[in-house]
C-alpha positions in Angstrom: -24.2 -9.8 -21.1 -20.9 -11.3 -21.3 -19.1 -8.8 -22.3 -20.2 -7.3 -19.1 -19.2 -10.0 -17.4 -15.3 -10.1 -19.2 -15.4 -6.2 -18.4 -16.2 -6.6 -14.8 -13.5 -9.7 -14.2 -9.9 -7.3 -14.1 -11.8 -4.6 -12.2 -13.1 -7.3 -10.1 -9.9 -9.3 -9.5 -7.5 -7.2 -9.6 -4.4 -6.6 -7.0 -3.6 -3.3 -7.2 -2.8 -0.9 -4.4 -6.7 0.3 -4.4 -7.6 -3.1 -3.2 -5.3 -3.7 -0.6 -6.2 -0.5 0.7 -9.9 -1.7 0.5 -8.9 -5.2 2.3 -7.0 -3.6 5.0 -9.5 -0.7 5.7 -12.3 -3.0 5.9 -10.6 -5.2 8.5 -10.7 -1.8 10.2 -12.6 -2.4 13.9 -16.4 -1.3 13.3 -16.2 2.7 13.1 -18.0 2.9 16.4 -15.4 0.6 18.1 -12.9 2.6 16.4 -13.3 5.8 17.5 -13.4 4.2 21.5 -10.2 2.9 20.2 -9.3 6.4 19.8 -10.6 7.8 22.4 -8.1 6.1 24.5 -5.4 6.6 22.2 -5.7 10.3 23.0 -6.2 10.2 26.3 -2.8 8.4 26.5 -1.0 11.0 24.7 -2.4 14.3 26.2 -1.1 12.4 29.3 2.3 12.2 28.1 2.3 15.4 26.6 0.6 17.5 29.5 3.0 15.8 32.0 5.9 17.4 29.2 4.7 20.7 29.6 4.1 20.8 26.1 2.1 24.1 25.1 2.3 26.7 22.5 0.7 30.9 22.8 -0.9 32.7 19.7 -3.2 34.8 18.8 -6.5 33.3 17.7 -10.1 35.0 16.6 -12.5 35.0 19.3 -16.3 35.3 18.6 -17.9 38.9 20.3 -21.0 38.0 22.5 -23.0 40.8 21.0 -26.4 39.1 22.2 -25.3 39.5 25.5 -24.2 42.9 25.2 -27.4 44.2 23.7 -29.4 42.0 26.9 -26.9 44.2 29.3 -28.0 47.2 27.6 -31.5 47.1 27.8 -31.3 46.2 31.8 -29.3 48.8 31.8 -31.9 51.1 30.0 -30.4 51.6 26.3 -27.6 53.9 27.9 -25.1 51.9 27.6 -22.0 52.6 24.8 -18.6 51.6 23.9 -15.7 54.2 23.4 -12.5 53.4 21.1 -9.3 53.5 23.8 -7.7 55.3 21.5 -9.5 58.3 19.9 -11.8 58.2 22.2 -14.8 58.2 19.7 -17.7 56.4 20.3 -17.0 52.5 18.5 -19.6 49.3 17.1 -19.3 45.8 19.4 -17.0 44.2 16.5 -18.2 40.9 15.8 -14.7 39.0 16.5 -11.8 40.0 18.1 -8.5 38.8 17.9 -6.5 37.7 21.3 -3.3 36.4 22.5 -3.7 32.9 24.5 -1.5 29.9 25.7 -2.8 26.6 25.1 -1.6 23.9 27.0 -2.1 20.3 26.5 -5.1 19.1 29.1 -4.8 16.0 30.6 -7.8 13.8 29.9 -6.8 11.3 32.5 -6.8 13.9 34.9 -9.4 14.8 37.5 -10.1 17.8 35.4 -10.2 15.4 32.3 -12.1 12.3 33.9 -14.7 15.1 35.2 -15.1 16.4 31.9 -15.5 13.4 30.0 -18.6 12.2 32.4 -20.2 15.7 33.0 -20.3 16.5 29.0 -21.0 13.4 27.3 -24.6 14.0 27.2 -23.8 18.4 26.0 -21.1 16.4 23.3 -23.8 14.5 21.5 -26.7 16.7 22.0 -24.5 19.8 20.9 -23.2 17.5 17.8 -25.3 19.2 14.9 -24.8 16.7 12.3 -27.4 14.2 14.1 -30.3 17.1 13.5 -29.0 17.9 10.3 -29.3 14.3 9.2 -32.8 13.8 10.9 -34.3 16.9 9.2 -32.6 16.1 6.2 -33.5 12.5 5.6 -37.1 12.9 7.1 -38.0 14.7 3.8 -36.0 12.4 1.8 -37.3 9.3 3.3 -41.1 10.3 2.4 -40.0 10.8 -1.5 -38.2 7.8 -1.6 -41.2 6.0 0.6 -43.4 7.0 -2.3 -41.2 6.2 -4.9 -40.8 9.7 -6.0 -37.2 9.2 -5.9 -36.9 6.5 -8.2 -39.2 8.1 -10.7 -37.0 11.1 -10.8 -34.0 9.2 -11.5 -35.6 7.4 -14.3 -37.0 10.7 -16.0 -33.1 12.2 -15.2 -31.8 8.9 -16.6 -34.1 9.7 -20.1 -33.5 13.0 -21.0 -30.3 13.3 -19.7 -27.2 11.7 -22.4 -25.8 8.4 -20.2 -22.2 10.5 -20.4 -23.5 13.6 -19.1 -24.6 12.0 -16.2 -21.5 11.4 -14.0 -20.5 15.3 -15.0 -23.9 16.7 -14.1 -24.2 14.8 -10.5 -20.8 16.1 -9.9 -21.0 19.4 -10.8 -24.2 19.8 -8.7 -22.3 18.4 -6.2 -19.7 21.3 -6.5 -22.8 23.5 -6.3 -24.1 21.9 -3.1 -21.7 23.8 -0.9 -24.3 26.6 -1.0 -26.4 24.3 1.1 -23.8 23.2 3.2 -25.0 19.2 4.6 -27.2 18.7 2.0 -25.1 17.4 -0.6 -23.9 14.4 1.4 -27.4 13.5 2.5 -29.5 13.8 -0.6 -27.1 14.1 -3.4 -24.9 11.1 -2.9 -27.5 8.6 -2.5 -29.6 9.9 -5.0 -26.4 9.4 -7.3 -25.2 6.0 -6.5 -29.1 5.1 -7.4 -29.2 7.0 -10.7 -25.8 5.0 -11.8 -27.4 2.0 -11.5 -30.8 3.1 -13.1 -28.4 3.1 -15.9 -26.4 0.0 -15.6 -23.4 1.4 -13.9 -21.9 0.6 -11.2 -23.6 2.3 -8.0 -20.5 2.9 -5.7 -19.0 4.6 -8.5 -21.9 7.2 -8.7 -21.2 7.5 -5.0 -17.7 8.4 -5.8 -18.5 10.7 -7.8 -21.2 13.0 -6.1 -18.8 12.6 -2.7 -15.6 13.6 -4.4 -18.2 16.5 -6.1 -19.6 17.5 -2.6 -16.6 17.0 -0.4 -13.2 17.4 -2.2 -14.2 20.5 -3.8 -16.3 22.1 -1.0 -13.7 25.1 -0.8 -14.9 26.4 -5.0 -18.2 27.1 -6.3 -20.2 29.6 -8.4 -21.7 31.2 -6.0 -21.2 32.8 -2.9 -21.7 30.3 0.0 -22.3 30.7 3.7 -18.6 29.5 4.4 -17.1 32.3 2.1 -18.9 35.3 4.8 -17.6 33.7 7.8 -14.3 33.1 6.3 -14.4 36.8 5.2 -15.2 37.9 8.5 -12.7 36.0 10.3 -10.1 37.4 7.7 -11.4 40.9 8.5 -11.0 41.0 12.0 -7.2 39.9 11.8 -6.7 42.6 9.1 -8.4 45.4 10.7 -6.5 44.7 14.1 -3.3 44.8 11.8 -4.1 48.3 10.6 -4.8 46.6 7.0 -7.8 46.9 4.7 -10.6 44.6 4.9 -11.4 42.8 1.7 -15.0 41.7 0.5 -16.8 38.5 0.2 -16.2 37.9 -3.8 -12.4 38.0 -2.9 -12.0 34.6 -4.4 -14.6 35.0 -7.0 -12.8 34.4 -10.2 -10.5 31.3 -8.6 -13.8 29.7 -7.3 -15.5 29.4 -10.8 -12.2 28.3 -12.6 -11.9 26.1 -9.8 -15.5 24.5 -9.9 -14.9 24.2 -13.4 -11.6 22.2 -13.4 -12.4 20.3 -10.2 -15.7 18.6 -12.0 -13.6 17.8 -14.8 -11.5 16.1 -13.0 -13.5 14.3 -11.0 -15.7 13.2 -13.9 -11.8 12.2 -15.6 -11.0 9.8 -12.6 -14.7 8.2 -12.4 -14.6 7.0 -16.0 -10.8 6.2 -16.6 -10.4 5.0 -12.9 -13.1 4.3 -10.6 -15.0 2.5 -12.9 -12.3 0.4 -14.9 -11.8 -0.4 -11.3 -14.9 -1.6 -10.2 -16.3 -3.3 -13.7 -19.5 -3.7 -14.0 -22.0 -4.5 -10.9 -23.3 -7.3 -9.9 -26.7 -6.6 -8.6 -26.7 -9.8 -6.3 -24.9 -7.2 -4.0 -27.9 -5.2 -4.0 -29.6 -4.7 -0.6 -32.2 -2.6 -1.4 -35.5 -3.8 -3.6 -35.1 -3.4 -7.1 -38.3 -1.5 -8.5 -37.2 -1.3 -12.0 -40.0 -4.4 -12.6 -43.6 -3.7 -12.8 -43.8 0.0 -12.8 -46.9 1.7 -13.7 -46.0 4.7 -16.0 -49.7 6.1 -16.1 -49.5 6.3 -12.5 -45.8 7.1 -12.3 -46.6 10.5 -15.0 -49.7 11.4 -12.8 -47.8 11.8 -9.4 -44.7 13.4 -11.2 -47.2 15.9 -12.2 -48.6 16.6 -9.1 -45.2 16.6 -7.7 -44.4 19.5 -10.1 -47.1 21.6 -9.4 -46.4 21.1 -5.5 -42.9 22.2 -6.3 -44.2 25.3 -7.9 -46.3 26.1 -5.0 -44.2 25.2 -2.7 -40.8 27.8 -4.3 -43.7 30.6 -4.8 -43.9 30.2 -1.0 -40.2 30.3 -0.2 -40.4 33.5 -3.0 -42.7 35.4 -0.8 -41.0 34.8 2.9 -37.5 35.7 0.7 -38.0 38.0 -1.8 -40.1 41.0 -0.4 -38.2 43.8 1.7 -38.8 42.8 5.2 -39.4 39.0 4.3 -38.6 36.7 7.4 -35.9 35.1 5.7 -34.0 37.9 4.5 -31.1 39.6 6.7 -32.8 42.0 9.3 -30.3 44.6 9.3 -28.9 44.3 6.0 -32.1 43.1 4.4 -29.6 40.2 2.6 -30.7 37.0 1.6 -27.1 35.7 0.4 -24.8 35.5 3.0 -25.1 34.7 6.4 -28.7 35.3 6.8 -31.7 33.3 7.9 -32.0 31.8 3.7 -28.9 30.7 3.9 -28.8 29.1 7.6 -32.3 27.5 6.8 -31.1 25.9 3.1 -31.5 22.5 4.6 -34.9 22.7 6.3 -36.1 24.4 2.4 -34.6 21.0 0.8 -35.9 19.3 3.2 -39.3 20.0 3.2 -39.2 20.5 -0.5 -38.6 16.6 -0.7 -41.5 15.9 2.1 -44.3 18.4 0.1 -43.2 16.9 -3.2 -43.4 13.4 -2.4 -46.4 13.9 -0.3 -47.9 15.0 -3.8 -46.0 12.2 -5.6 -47.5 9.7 -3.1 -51.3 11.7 -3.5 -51.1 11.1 -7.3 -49.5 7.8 -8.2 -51.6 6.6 -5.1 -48.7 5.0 -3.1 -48.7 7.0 -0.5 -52.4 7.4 1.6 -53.2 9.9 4.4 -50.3 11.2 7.3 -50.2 8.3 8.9 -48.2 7.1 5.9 -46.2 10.1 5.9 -45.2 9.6 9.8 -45.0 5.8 8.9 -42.3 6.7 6.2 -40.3 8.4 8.1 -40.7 6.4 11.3 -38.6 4.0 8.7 -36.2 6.0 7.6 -35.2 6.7 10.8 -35.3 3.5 11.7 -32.5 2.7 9.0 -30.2 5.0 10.4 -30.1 3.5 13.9 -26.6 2.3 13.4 -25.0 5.9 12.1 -26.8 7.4 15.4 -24.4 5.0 17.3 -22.0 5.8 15.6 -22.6 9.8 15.7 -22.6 9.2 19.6 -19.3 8.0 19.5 -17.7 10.5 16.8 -19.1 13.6 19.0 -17.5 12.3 22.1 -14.2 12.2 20.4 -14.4 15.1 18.5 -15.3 17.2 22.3 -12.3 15.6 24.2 -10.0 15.7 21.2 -10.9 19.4 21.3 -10.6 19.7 25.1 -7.1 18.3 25.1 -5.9 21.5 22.9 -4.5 18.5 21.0 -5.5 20.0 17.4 -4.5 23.7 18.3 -0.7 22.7 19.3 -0.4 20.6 15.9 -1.6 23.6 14.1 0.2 26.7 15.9 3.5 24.3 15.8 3.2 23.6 11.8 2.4 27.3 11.5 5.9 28.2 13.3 7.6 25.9 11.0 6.5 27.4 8.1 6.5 31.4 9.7 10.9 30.3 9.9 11.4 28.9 6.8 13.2 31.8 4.6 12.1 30.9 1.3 10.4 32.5 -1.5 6.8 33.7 -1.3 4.7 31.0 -3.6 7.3 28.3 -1.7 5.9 29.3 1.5 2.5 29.4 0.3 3.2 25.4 -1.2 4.0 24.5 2.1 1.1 26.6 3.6 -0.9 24.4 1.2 0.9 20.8 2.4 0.5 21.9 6.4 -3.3 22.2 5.8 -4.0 19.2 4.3 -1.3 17.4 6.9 -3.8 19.3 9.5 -7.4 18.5 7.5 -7.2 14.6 8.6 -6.9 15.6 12.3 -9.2 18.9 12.0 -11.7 18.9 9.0 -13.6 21.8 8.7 -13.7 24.7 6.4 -13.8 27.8 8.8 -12.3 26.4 12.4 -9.0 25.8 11.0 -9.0 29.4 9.9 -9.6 30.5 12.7 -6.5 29.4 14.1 -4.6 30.1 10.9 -5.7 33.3 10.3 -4.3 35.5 13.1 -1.0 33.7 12.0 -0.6 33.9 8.2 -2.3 36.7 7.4 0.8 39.1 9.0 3.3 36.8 8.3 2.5 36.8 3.9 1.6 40.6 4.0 4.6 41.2 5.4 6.2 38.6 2.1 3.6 41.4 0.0 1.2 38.4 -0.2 -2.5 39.6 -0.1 -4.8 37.9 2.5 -7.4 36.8 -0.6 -4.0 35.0 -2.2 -3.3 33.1 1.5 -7.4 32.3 1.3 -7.3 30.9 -1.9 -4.3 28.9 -0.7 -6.1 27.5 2.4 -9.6 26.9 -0.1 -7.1 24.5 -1.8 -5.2 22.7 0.8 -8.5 22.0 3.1 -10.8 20.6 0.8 -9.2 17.7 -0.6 -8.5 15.1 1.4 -12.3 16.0 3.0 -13.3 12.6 1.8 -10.4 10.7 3.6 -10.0 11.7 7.1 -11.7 9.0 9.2 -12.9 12.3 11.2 -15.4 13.5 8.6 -18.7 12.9 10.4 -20.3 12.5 6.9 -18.1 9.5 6.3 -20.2 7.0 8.3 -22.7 8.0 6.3 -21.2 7.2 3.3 -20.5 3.5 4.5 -24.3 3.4 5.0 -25.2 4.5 1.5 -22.1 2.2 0.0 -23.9 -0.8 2.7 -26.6 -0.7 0.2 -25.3 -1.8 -3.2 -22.4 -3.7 -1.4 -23.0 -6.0 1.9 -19.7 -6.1 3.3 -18.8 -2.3 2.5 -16.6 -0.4 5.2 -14.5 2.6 5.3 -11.8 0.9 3.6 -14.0 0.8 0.8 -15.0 4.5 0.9 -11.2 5.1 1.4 -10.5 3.2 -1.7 -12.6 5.0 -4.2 -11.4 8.4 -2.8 -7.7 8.4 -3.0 -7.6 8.8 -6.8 -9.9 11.8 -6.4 -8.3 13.4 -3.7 -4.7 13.0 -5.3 -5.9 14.4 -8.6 -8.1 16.9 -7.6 -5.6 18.1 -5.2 -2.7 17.9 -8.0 -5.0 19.4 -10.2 -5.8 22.4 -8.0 -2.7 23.2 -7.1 -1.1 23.5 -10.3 -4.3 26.0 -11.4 -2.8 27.9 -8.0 0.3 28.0 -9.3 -0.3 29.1 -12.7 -3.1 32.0 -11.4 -0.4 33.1 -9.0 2.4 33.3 -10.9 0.0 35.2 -14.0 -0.9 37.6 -11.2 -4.4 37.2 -12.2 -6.8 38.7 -9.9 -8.6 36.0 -7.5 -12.0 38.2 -7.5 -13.2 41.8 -7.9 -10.4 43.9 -6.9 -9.0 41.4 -5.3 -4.9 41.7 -6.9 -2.4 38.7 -6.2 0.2 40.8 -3.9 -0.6 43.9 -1.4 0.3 46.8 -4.3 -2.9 47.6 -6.6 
């Protein structure tokens, strides 16, 4: 014990550039008061800026209402068609199509603006998807932990798995998560932060960790995610408008598995050498949350971990059978897909989450801690309860996010950056560097994997093809530049969240504190990517199948 206490005192005391950033981002108004604070802030700006006549044109990506198409066409009896204007020949409703359009900056202190702001505040937080995600999400969640399935997991995790491996393997899965979108940052994080301490080390650090593995390397993984189709399809409109070939999903194959690979390295690097020199070792009188390490019956404990696992069979020969079959509800009903954007894919959180509610309802059933559905409903009455404060929060976040939006604030920030760059007469993997910089200038003020590339798209992809740049090499340049400094914009509505989880091992936590742990991961993991960029560029190494560095081959 005292060495743990003379390890914790320089970590502890220390005055290096971490902390202050820590002090001064805690002194940080509450989030919620923040973003009124911002609120106004814009609406200040787009008044000066509107009353300017600042406003930019380009072409941007627009979604196809093919729903309401096909409705036209069966009122107007199935006879209906589409003719390409230029061979004539009968043509497909595309999905997107691509459009010139002038944005100017809206005034939110307008009449226009001061309607908008009272007529949608109720559509901004009701349309804000995160607050279902988060209620679906922890509503499983909140049962396991409720019966203490959680805690027993992370102890069996804890004993089979080598107390080094531990950081790696929370991150990697964390890299993985991306296939499931939101569920990384809901269950992954706090399960992380808990199995650190499980093991006597320092629970913000496992926060760190699964965050940086989640959020700063959302843009690689092994697999093919959700994000990668749309982006594909976005890519594919611009390039078939432009007379070019379209290029596949696994365009970024190769770089995203090298990628995952390096980006968990390096996030496990900076948790060891220096999130947790930084932090020393924890002093559990922080701890809000009941410690159940005491008193723990292990017969009872091994009984509902069984009956866990045989719910957890039953319950993925079930998702097996609505999957796998030809026909299965969940697969694609065209394509007959399940990977991809299809109904498996878009329902990924609802699976989690009602994987978590069977299994601890089983857990609960055989250790005995959990009696009957009014428990259940009781369990997640409290969860819910616990997250009164984010839902405040959320309110406020949506209604920024909608009149930030409205203003055309974020597209004239973009479109002007993408000028910049579109003059600049420099060489090709210079331009592609500075493509890289302009996206992660633009992530703090528009996070977000695929809207960003919607603007981008239309503008880069011409622009590098005509530098013999192939769109997959521009893609894998964007994966790089957005991802990073995910964990650091103060408008990543998963960051509240993280304050929450952080509010549980450390009273006075804030954003600073979030802030704090991140920067090392988003510098290094950003550095770190980069240079693999470079390198993979400059070797001409395919990024994916068929997928060559320039425009020949």
């Amino acid at each position: 014990m005292p060495a743990a206490k003379e390890l914790s005192t320089p970590g502890a005391e220390s005055k290096g550039f971490l902390n202050w950033i820590e002090k001064v981002g805690n002194k940080v108004p509450d989030p919620t008061i923040m973003f009124v604070y911002l609120i106004g802030l814009i609406a200040v700006l787009s008044a000066i800026l509107s009353w300017v006549g600042v406003s930019v044109t380009d072409e941007v990506v627009t979604p196809v209402p093919r729903d309401e198409f096909s409705q036209i066409n069966e009122h107007l009896g199935g006879t209906w068609s589409i003719y390409d204007s230029v061979t004539g020949e009968p043509a497909e409703v595309p999905d997107y199509i691509v459009e010139e359009r002038t944005f100017d900056v809206r005034n939110l202190l307008s009449v226009e603006g001061v309607r908008f702001f009272f007529t949608s505040f109720v559509d901004n937080f009701a349309g804000f998807g995160v607050v279902a995600v988060v209620l679906i999400a922890m509503a499983g969640v909140g049962v396991a932990e409720h019966a203490g399935l959680m805690g027993a997991l992370i102890r069996r995790v804890v004993k089979v798995a080598p107390r080094r491996w531990l950081a790696f393997i929370l991150i990697f899965v964390g890299v993985l998560s991306s296939v499931a979108t939101d569920a990384g940052y809901l269950i992954l994080v706090p399960l992380a932060a808990a199995a650190f301490l499980t093991v006597g080390r320092n629970p913000l650090a496992g926060l760190a960790a699964a965050f940086a593995g989640v959020g700063a390397a959302f843009g690689a993984n092994l697999l093919i995610t959700p994000s990668d189709s749309m982006l594909t399809e976005i890519t594919n409109e611009v390039l078939t408008s432009a007379g070019m070939e379209p290029i596949e999903v696994t365009q970024n194959f190769y770089f995203g598995i090298v990628s995952s690979i390096l980006l968990a390295v390096v996030a496990l690097l900076v948790t060891v050498f220096i999130t947790e020199k930084r932090l020393g070792a924890y002093d559990r009188s922080g701890l809000t949350i009941a410690d159940e390490t005491e008193n723990i019956d292990h017969d009872a404990e091994a009984r509902g971990l069984r009956f866990s696992f045989w719910a957890l069979l039953g319950y993925v020969a079930l998702i097996a059978l609505l999957t796998a079959p030809p026909g299965a509800p969940l697969r694609d009903p065209e394509t007959g897909a399940i990977i991809g954007t299809t109904p498996f894919m878009a329902s990924l959180v609802f699976i989690i989450s009602l994987a978590f509610l069977v299994c601890g309802l089983a857990y609960g059933a055989g250790a005995r801690t959990l009696r009957g559905g009014s428990a259940a409903v009781g369990a997640i009455a409290k969860t819910f309860a616990s997250l009164g404060g984010l839902l405040v929060m959320f309110l406020m976040i949506a209604q920024f996010i909608a009149l930030f939006n409205w203003t055309n604030l974020p597209t004239v920030a973009a479109v002007s950056a993408a000028e910049l760059l579109q003059q600049a007469n420099v060489p090709a993997i210079v331009l592609l560097l500075a493509f890289i910089i302009v996206i992660v200038i633009l992530d703090f003020i528009l996070p977000g994997l695929v809207p960003k590339w919607v603007i981008f798209a239309p503008v880069f992809i011409p622009i590098f093809a005509s530098l013999d740049v192939a769109p997959q090499t521009l893609l894998a340049a964007y994966r790089v530049g957005d991802s990073p400094v995910n964990v650091l914009t103060p408008l990543m509505v998963y960051l509240p969240f993280m304050v929450t989880v952080a509010q549980r091992y450390k009273k006075d936590a804030g954003i600073g504190t979030i802030i704090a742990l991140m920067i090392p991961y988003a510098m290094w993991m950003l550095i770190s990517w980069v240079a693999l960029y470079v390198v993979w560029f400059l070797l001409g190494i395919p990024w994916g199948p068929g997928s060559p560095v320039d425009m020949v081959g």
